[in-house]
C-alpha positions as CSV (number, residue, x, y, z in Angstrom):
1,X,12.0,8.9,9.6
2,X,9.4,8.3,6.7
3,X,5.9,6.8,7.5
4,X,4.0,5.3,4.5
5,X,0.5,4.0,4.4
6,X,0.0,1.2,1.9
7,X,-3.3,0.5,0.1
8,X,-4.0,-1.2,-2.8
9,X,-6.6,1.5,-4.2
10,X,-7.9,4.9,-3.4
11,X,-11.3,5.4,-4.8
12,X,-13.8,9.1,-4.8
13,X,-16.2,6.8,-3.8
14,X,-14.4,4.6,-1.2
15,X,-15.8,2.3,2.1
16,X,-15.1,2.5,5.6
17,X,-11.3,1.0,5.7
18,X,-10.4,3.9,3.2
19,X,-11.8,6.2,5.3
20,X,-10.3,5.3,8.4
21,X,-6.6,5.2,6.8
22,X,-7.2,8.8,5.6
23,X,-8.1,10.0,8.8
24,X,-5.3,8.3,10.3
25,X,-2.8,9.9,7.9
26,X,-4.5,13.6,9.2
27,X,-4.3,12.4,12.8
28,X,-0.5,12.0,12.6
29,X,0.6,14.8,10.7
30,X,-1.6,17.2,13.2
31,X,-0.9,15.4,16.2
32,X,2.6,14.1,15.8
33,X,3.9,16.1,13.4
34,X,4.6,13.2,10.5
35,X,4.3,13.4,7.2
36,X,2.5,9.8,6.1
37,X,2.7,9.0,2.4
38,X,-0.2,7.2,1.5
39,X,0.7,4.7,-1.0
40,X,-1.6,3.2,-4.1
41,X,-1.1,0.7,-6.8
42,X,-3.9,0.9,-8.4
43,X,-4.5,2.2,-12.1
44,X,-5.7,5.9,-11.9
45,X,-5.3,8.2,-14.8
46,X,-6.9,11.5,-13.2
47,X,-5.0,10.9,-9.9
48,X,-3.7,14.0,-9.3
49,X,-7.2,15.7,-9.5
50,X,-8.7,12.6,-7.2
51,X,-5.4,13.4,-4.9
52,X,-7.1,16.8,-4.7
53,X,-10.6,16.4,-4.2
54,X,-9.6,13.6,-1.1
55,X,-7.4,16.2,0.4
56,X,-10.4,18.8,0.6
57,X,-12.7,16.5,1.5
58,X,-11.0,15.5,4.3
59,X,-9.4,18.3,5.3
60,X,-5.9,16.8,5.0
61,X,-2.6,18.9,5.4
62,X,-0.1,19.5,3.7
63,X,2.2,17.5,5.4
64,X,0.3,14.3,4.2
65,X,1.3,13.3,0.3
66,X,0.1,10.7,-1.7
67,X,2.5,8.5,-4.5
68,X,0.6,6.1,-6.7
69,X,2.7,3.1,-8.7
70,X,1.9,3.9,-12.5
71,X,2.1,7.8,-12.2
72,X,5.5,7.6,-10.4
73,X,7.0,5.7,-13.5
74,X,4.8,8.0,-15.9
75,X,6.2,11.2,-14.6
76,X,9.5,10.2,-14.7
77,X,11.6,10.8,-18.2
78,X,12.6,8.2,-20.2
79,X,16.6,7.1,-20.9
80,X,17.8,8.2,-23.8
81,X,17.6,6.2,-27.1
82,X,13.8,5.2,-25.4
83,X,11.8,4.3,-28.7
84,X,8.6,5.7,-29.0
85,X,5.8,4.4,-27.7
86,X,3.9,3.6,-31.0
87,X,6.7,1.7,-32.5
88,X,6.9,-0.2,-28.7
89,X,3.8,-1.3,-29.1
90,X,4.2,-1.6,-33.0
91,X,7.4,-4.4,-31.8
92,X,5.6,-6.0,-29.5
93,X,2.0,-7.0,-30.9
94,X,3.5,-8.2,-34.2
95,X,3.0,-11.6,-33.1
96,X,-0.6,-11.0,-33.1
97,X,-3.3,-11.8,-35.2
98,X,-5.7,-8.9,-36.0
99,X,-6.0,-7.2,-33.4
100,X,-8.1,-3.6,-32.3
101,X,-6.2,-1.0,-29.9
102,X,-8.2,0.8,-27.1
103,X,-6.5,3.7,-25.6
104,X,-7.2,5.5,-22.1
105,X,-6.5,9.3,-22.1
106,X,-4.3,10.6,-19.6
107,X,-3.1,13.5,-21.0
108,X,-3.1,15.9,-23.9
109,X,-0.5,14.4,-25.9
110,X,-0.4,11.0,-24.7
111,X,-2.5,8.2,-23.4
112,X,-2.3,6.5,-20.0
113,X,-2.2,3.0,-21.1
114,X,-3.5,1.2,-23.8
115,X,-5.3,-2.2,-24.1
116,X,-5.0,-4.8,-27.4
117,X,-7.5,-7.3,-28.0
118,X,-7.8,-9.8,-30.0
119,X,-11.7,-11.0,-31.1
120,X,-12.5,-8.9,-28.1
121,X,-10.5,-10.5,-25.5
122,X,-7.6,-8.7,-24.0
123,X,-4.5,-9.9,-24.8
124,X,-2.0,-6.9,-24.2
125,X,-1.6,-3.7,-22.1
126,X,0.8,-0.9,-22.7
127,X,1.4,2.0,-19.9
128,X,3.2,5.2,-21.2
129,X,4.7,8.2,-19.7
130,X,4.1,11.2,-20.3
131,X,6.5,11.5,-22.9
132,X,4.7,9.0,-25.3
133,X,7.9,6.4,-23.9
134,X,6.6,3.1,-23.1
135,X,7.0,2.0,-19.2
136,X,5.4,-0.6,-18.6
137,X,4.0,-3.5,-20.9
138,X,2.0,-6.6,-19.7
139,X,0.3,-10.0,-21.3
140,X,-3.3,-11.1,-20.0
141,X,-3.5,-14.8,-19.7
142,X,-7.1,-15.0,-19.2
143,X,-6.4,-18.9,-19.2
144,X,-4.6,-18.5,-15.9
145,X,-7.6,-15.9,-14.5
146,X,-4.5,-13.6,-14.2
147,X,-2.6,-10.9,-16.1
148,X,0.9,-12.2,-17.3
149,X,3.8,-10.5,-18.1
150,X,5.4,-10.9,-21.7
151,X,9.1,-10.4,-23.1
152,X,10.1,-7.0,-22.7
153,X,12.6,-4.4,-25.8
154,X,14.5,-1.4,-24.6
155,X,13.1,1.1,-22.8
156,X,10.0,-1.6,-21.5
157,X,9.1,-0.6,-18.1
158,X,7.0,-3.6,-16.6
159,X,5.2,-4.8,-14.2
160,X,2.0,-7.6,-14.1
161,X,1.1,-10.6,-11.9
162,X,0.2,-14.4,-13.4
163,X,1.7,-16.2,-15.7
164,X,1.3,-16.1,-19.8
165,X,-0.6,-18.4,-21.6
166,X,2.8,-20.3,-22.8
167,X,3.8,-20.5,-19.0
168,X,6.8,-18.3,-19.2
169,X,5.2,-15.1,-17.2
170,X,7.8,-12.2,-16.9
171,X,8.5,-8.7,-16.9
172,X,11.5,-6.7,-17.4
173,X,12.3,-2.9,-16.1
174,X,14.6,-0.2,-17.2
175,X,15.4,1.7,-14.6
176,X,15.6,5.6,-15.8
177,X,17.7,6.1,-13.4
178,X,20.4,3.3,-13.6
179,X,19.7,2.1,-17.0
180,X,19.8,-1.4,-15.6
181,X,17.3,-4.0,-16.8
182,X,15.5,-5.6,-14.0
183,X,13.2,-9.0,-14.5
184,X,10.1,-9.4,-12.1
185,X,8.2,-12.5,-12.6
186,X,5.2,-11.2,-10.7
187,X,3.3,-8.2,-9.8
188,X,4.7,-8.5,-6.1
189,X,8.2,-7.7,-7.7
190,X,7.3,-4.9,-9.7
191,X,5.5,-3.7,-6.0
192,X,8.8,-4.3,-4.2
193,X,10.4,-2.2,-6.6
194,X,8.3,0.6,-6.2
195,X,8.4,0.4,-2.3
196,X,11.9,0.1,-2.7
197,X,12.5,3.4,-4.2
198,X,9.8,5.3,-1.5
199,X,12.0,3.8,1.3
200,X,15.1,6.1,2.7
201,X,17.3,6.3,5.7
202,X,17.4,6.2,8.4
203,X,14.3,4.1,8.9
204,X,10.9,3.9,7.0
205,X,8.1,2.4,8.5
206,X,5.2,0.8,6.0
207,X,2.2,-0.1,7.4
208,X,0.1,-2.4,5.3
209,X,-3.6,-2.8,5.7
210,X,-4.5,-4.1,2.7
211,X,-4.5,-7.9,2.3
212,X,-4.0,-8.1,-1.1
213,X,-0.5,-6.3,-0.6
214,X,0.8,-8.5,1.8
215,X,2.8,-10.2,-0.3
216,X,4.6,-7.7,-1.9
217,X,5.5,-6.3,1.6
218,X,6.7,-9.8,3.3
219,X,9.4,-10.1,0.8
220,X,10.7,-7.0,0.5
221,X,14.5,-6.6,1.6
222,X,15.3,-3.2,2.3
223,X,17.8,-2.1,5.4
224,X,15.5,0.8,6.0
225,X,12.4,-0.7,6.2
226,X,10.0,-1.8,8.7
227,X,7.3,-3.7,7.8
228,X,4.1,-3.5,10.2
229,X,0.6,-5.6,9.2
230,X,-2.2,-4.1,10.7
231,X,-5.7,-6.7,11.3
232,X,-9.0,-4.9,11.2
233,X,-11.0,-8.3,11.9
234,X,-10.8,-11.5,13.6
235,X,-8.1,-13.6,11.7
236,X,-10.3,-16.8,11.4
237,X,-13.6,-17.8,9.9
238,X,-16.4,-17.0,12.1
239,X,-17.2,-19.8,14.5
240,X,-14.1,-22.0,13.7
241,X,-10.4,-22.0,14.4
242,X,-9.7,-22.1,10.6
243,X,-7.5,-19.1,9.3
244,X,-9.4,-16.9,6.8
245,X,-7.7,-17.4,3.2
246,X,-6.5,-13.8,3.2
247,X,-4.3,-13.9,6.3
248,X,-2.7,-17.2,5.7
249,X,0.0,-15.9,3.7
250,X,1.1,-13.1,6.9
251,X,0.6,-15.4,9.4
252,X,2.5,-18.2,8.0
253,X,5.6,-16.0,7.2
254,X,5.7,-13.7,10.8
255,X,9.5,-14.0,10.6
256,X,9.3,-11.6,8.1
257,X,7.2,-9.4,9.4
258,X,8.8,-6.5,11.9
259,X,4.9,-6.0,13.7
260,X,1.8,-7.2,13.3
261,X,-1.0,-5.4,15.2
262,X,-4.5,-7.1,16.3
263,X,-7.5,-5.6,17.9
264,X,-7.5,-7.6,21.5
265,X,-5.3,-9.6,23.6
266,X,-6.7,-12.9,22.7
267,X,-6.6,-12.3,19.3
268,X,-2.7,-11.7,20.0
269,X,-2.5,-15.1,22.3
270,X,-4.4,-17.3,19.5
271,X,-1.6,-16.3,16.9
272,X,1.1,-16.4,19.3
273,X,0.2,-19.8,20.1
274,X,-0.1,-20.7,16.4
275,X,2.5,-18.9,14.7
276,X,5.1,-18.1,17.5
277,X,6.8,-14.4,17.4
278,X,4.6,-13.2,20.2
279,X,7.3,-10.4,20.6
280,X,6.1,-8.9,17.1
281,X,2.5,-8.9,17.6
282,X,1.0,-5.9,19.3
283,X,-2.5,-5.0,20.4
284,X,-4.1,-1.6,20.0
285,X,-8.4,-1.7,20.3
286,X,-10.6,0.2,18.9
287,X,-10.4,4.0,20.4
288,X,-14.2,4.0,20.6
289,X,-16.1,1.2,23.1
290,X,-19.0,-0.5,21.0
291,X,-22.2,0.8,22.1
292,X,-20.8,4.2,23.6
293,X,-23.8,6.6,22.6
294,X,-22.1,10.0,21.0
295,X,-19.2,8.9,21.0
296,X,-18.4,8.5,17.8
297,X,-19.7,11.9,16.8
298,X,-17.2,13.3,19.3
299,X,-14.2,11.3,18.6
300,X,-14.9,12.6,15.1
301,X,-14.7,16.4,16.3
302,X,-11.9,15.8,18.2
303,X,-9.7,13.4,16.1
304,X,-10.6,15.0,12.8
305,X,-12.0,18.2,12.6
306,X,-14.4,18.5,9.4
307,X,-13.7,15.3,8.3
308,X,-15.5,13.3,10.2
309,X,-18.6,12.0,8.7
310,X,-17.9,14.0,5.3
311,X,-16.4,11.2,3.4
312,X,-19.8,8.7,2.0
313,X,-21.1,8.8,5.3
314,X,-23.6,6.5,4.1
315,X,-21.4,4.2,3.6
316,X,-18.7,5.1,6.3
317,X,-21.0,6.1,9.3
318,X,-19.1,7.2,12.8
319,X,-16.8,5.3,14.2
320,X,-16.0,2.7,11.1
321,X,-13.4,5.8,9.9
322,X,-12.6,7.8,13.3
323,X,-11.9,4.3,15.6
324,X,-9.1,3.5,13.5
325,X,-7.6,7.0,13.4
326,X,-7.3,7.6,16.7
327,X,-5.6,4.5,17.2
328,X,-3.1,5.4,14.4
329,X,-1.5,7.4,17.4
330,X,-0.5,3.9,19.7
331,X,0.3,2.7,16.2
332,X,2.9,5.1,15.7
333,X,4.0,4.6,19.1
334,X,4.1,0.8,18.9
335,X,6.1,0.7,15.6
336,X,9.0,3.2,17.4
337,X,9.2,0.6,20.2
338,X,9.8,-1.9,17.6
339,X,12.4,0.3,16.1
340,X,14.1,0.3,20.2
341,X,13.9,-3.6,20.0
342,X,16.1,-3.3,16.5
343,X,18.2,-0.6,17.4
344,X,21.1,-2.4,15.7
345,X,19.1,-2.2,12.4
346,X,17.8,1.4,13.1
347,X,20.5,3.4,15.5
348,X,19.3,7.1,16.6
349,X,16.6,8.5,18.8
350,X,14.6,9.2,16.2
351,X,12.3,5.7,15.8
352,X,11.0,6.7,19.2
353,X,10.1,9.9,18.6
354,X,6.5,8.9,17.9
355,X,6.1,7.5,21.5
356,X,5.9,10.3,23.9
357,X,3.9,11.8,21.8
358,X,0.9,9.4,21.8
359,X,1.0,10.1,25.8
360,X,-2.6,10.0,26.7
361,X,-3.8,9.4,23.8
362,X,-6.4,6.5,22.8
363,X,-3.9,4.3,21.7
364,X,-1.5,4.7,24.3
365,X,-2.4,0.8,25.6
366,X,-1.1,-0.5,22.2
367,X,2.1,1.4,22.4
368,X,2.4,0.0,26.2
369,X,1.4,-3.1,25.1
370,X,4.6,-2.8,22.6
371,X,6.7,-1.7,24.4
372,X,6.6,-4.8,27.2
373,X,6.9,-6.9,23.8
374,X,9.9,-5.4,22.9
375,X,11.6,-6.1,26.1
376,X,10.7,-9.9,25.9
């Protein structure tokens, strides 16, 4: 059973919400003896050393990894008969006009990706592995506010989002592994792919927080995986019954979400009554009660020893972080119920090995909660 934590950045200097998903990755691997991968697609050429500094700062074990999008392409060696990356890139801007090439160190002998403008505007981005092999190559269509992805030569490992400025808007990927030449026509496929390759049998549970990513989750197709959407907020605009932009897309496509999980019971009954699938949406509340004084100091000390408070404290005071770890635990539990409801799709004890174990624990009335869901 693997549990991975999805998030579209991870920052030194990082908010609340980053904070809280941290602690909730050390919660589980103390207290339930998981090993969470927290995922990252975000462009980060020092991530190994960020990986490290995070880990101490939070006192995080060992049991709890991190895989990031670009370096798990970068480290991997390219097929043979790969071109190098200079005459890639050499291929692919000759249909440019004069152009100036910045390039972002990554390593001693090769660069982490570099960017091609054209009279100062981006126009092109390269992505290399450590080899000097190109993996990735993308086209910015500033027109279209997005980046575009633009034909693709042997060895092109690609990803991007948007369109390119003639409308086309693709990407293709060699897969090192299979040699076979995959097309993504969006940034959401070259996501899939990578979530693809973290999932593995018998069941792997992703758990999204991040808005931004919920589109690459919703359509992924994977026998393994589970796919649970976590709301940290109310899910419309404040004072009206109109859905906030950013949760339209998860709301309006439940079906293809395995659980979603909201703060309080009305916020489950409003979408329910909306959206239907009441039997997917689970409700775990904060672990600390507003206005409690100390207590988020001692859920800290409790949930997280040394990390509580460590982490930009100014900017991630008490119980914005420790709330949402502590209710990681009825998380864990909820999604193993859901597991029990699909035991057709995930046979084996194991998807409920999380739930006696959050026994007791705050966010035992969101595994509860879950588990009379399930039964509907």
């Amino acid at each position: 059973m693997r549990h991975i934590l999805l998030t579209s950045r991870l920052d030194a200097r990082h908010g609340g919400l980053t904070a809280s998903l941290l602690r909730k990755a050390g919660v589980t691997a103390r207290r339930l003896g998981l090993a969470p991968i927290i995922a990252t697609f975000h462009d980060a050429p020092a991530f190994p050393q960020l990986t490290a500094e995070i880990r101490e700062r939070y006192k995080l074990p060992p049991e709890v990894s991190f895989a990031n999008i670009n370096h798990h392409y970068r480290d991997l060696p390219g097929p043979p008969g790969v071109p190098p990356g200079q005459e890639v890139m050499a291929r692919f801007c000759a249909d440019l006009p004069p152009h100036e090439v910045i390039h972002m160190p990554g390593a001693v002998h090769s660069p982490y990706a570099a960017t091609v403008s054209v009279e100062g505007q981006p126009v092109r981005r390269f992505w290399f592995r450590r080899d000097g092999t190109v993996y990735q190559i993308r086209d910015l269509a500033p027109s279209a506010g997005k980046a575009g992805c633009g034909p693709a030569g042997a060895g092109g490992q690609r990803g991007g989002a948007g369109r390119r400025a003639d409308g086309t808007g693709h990407e293709v990927v060699l897969d090192p592994l299979t040699k076979a030449e995959q097309r993504f026509r969006t940034v959401d496929g070259f996501r899939r792919h990578f979530m693809n390759e973290l999932c593995q049998p018998p069941v792997t549970y992703l758990v999204c927080e991040a808005r931004g990513l919920d589109g690459a989750l919703l359509g992924l197709e994977n026998r393994w995986a589970r796919k649970i959407f976590v709301f940290h907020s109310i899910h419309t605009r404040p004072g009206s019954d109109v859905l906030r932009s950013g949760n339209r897309s998860l709301l309006r496509n439940l079906e293809q979400a395995d659980a979603l999980v909201v703060l309080t019971q009305a916020q489950r009954l409003d979408i329910a009554r909306r959206f239907g699938r009441a039997e997917r949406i689970h409700v775990i509340p904060h672990a600390i009660e507003p206005g409690t004084p100390g207590a988020a100091g001692a859920a800290g000390a409790a949930d997280a020893p040394g990390a509580a408070g460590v982490a930009q404290p100014e900017r991630a005071p008490g119980a914005a972080g420790v709330a949402g770890a502590a209710s990681m635990s009825g998380l864990v539990g909820a999604a193993g119920v859901v597991g029990v409801a699909q035991s057709e799709r995930a046979p084996g004890a194991a998807d409920v090995a999380g739930a006696p174990g959050v026994a007791g624990m705050s966010g035992v009335a969101g595994a509860a909660d879950a588990a009379g869901a399930a039964g509907m």
